[in-house]
N, C-alpha and C positions, 0 to 999 in steps of 0.2 A: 669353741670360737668359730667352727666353719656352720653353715648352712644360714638359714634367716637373720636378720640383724638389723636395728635401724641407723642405717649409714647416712649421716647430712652433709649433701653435694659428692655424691660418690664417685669415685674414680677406678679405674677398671687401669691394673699396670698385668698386661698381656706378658708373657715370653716362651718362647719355645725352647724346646727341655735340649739341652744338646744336641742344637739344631743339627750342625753337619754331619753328625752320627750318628742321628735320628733319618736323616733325609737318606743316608748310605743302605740303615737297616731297614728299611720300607722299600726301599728300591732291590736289594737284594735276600730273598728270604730265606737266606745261608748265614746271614749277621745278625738276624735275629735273636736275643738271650744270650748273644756271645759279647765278650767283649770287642770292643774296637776301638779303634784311633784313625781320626784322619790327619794326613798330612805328607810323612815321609822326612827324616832327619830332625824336625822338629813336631812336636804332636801340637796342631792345632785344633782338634776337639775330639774328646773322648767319650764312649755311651759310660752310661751307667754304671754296666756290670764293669767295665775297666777302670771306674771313678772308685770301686768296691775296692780294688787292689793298691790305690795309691795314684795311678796313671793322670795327670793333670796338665792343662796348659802351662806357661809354654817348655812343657820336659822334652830333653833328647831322647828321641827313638830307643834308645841304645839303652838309657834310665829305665825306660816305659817298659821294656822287653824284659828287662830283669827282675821288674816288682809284678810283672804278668806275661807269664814264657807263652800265654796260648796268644797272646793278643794279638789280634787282627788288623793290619795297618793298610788304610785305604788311599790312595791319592784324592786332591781335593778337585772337585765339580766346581766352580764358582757359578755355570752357566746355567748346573742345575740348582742350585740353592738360591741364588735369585729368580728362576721360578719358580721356587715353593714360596719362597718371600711376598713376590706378588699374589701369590694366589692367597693366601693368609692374609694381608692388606687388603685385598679386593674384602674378603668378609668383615674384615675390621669397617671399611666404610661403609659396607649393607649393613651392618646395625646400627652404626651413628654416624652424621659426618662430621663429628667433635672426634679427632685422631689425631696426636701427637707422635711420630713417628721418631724414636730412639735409635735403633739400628734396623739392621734388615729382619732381627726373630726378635722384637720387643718393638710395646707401643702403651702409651697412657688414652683410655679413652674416658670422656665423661658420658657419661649413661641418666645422666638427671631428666635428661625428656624423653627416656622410655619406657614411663611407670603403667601408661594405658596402654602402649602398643605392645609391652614384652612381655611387663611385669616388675618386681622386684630388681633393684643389682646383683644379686644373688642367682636368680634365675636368668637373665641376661649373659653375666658370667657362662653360668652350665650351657647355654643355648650355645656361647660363642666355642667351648670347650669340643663341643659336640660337632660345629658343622666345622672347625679345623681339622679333628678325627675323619672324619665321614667326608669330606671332600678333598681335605689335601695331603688327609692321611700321617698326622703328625700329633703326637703330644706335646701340650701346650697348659703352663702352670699360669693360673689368672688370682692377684691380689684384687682385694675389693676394701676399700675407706674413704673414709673423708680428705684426705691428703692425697700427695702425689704420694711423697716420702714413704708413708706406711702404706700404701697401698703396693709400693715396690715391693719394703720387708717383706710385706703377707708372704705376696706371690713368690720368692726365694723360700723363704718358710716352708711352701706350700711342695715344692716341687721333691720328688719328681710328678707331675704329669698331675696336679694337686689344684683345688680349690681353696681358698680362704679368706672370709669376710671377718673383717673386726667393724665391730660395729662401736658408735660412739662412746658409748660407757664403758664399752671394756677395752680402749687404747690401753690405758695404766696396765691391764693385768699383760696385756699381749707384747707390749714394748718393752717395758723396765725390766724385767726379768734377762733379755738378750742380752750377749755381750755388744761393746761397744764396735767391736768391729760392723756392726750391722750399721751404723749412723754410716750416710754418706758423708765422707771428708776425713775419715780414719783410717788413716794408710799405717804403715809399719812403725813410721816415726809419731806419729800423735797417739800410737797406741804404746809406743812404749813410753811415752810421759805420763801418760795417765796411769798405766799398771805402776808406775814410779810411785805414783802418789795414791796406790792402792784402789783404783776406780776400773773395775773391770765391766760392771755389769750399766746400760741403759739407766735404770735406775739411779746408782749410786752417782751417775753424771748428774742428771738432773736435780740432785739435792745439794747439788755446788751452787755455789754464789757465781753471778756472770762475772763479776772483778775474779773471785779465785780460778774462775776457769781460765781467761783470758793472761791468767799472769803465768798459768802452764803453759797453754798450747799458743798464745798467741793471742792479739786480739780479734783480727780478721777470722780464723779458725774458731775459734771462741765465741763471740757473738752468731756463728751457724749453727754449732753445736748445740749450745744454751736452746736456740729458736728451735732445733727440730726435739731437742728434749723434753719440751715444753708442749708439739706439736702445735708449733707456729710454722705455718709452710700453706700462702696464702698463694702460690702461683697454681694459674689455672691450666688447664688443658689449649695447648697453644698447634691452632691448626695450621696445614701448609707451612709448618716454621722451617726458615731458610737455614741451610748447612752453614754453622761458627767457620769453618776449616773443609780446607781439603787435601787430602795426602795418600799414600801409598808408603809400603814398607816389603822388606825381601826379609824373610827368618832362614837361617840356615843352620845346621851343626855344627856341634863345637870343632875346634879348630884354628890353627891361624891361618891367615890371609892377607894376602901382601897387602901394599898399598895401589898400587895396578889392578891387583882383583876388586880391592875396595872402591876403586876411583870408577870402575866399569860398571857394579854396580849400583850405582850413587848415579850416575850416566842415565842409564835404564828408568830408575824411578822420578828423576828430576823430566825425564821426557812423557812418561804418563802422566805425574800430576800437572804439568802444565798442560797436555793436551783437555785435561778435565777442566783446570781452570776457563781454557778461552773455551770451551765449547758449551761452559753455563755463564760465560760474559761474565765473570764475578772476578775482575784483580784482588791481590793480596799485598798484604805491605810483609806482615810479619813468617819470615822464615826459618822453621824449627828443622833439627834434624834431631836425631832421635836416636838413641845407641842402645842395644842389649848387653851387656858382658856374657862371660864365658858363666860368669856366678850366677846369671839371671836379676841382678841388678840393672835398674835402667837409669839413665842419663840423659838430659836434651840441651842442647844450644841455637838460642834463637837471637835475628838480629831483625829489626823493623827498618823499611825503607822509608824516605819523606815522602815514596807518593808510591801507591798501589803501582803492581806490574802484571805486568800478561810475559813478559819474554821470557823464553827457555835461557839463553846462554847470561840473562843477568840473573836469575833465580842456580843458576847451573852454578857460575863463579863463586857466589858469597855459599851455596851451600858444601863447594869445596874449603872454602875457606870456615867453616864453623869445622868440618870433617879434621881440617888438618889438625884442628886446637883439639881434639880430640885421641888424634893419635897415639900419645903417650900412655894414657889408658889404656886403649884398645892392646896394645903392645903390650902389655903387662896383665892385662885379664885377659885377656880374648874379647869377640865379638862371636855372637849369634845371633843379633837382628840388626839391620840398616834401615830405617826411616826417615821420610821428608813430611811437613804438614805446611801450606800455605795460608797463614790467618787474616784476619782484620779484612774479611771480603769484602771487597765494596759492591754494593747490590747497584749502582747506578749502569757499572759494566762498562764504562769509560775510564781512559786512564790520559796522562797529560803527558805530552809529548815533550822529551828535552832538547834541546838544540846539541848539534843540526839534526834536522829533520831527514837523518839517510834509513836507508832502507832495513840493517840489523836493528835500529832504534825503536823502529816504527814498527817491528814483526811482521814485516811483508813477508821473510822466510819462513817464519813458524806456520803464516797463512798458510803460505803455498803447499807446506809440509803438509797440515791437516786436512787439505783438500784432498791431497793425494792419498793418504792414507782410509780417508775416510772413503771414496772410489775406489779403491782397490785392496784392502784390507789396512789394519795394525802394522804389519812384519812387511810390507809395501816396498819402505824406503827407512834406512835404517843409518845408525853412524857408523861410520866404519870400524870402530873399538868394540860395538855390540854383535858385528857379524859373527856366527857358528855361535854364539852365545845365550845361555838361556833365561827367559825371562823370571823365570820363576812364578808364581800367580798370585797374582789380589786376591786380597781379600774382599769378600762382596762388600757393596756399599748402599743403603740406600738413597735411592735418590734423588734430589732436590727439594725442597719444601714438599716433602712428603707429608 
């Protein structure tokens, strides 16, 4: 399935092989062939050889240590990994400027007007494989299809550090055969309706009737499945596409944790995502918060406003209030991640002013705040429940209509 192939309107789905453990073991060449984990109480990315022993996001440290006693745990760079990001992205648009940017180590690119100047999708692939290697020094698994969808699979298939084209005629052999977990939109619970009704594998999806599938999973659920079973997946490579959302999250170890701890940082992250929000102009109506348990079970509770907002202390209140309805949970499982997401961005960057017109309303304060901060650092000017307190780090993001 891998090497020459005739792919019609090819798509090239880019990703870098575990990126933050990749970028640790290139930077230091003592981590090389060993295992690793970056993060620190919670493992946010693991290399390879620790992926060999079990070691997986998002596991407790303490988990990770025991199913691999050598394992290597590194704190996370954000500063550095959004420069290898860029620099990976800069080659992604020197070979096309058709770039669909997913996150910071994954991208869909369309390759259909490179056939005189590169070559093949295939060899385009390998050229892109090779100057990621050789200039930013990273391994990097590249899918090649007709689709977005299979052009993802391949490259997951493919990795680690992997090539793989499916060319038109042989979808059926390269798709059906996978389990279903590989369709995007099969999470834990649509995968156990389906093994209910004995449908483990791509294949055996596809030989369901759209009504019998829709009357398992749903019909929303159902009518995607059917379509990518089928290899209907008509959307193309979408350039400079603007961020759905914008959020930040704190993961921490197991544990409990007051509601004082939880309310400070909940404090923390509601002050960075709004800082992000007003400094890409893009208000939010819809606001999510986002829970880990102790089980590694997640939860979200979101509430939309009638009009986009830019304010911290009105984004602050209601996401205390989704937090509260929350608590009975958390209290009973635990928590190890806190998340915020601001959605339904309005790209116009204006928001409508309610009466009266005073100055908390209008985010004169929040101005003033990111002026300040922006002049003389982040940690500038701070609230006073966050002093001595630690931020914890972001995860990289990339960003804006990348």
């Amino acid at each position: 399935m891998s090497g020459e192939g005739v792919v019609e309107g090819p798509m090239l789905h880019a990703d870098l092989d575990s990126f933050y453990a990749s970028v640790e073991q290139r930077d230091d060449p003592r981590l090389r062939g060993r295992p690793v984990a970056v993060g620190g109480g919670i493992i946010m990315a693991a290399s390879y050889e620790a992926k060999a022993y079990g070691v997986s996001t998002p596991m407790g440290e303490r988990i990770a240590r025991q199913l691999c006693p050598d394992l290597l745990v590194v704190p996370m760079r954000p500063k550095v990994y959004m420069e290898a990001s860029r620099a990976v992205f800069e080659i992604f648009h020197d070979l096309t400027p058709n770039v669909e940017g997913i996150s910071v180590d994954e991208a869909f690119l369309d390759v259909g007007g490179l056939a005189r100047l590169v070559g093949s999708p295939s060899q385009v692939a390998a050229l892109l494989r090779q100057r990621v290697r050789d200039e930013v020094g990273l391994p990097i698994s590249v899918g090649v299809a007709r689709t977005k969808y299979l052009a993802k699979i391949a490259s997951a298939v493919s990795k680690p550090d992997g090539l793989l084209v499916v060319p038109h005629d042989g979808e059926e052999d390269f798709l059906y055969p996978l389990p279903i977990e590989r369709l995007w939109g099969v999470g834990k619970k649509t995968s156990e309706k389906l093994h209910a009704k004995g449908i483990r594998t791509i294949g055996q999806l596809a030989e369901l009737e759209h009504r019998s599938l829709s009357e398992t999973v749903g019909k929303a659920s159902g009518r995607h499945l059917f379509a990518l079973a089928h290899f209907q997946d008509p959307r193309p490579v979408e350039r400079g596409r603007r961020r759905r959302s914008i959020g930040s999250q704190r993961a921490f170890g197991p544990g409990r944790r007051s509601d004082a701890e939880l309310d400070q940082i909940l404090v923390g992250i509601v002050d960075r995502v709004m800082g992000r929000v007003r400094d890409g102009g893009r208000p939010g109506a819809t606001i999510t918060v986002r829970v880990r348990f102790g089980d590694y079970e997640r939860v979200a509770r979101s509430r939309t406003l009638p009009r986009p907002t830019m304010a911290t202390e009105t984004v602050l209140r209601i996401s205390r209030e989704l937090l509260l309805g929350l608590r009975p949970l958390i209290a009973d499982r635990g928590i190890t991640l806190l998340g915020l997401t601001i959605g339904a961005l309005d790209a116009s960057g204006t928001t409508q002013l309610m009466l009266p017109f005073d100055a908390h309303q209008s985010g004169v304060l929040d101005t003033a705040l990111d002026e300040v901060r922006e002049k003389f650092g982040s940690g500038s000017v701070r609230r006073g429940v966050l002093v001595g307190s630690s931020d914890g780090f972001d995860v990289p993001m990339l960003p804006d209509g990348m």
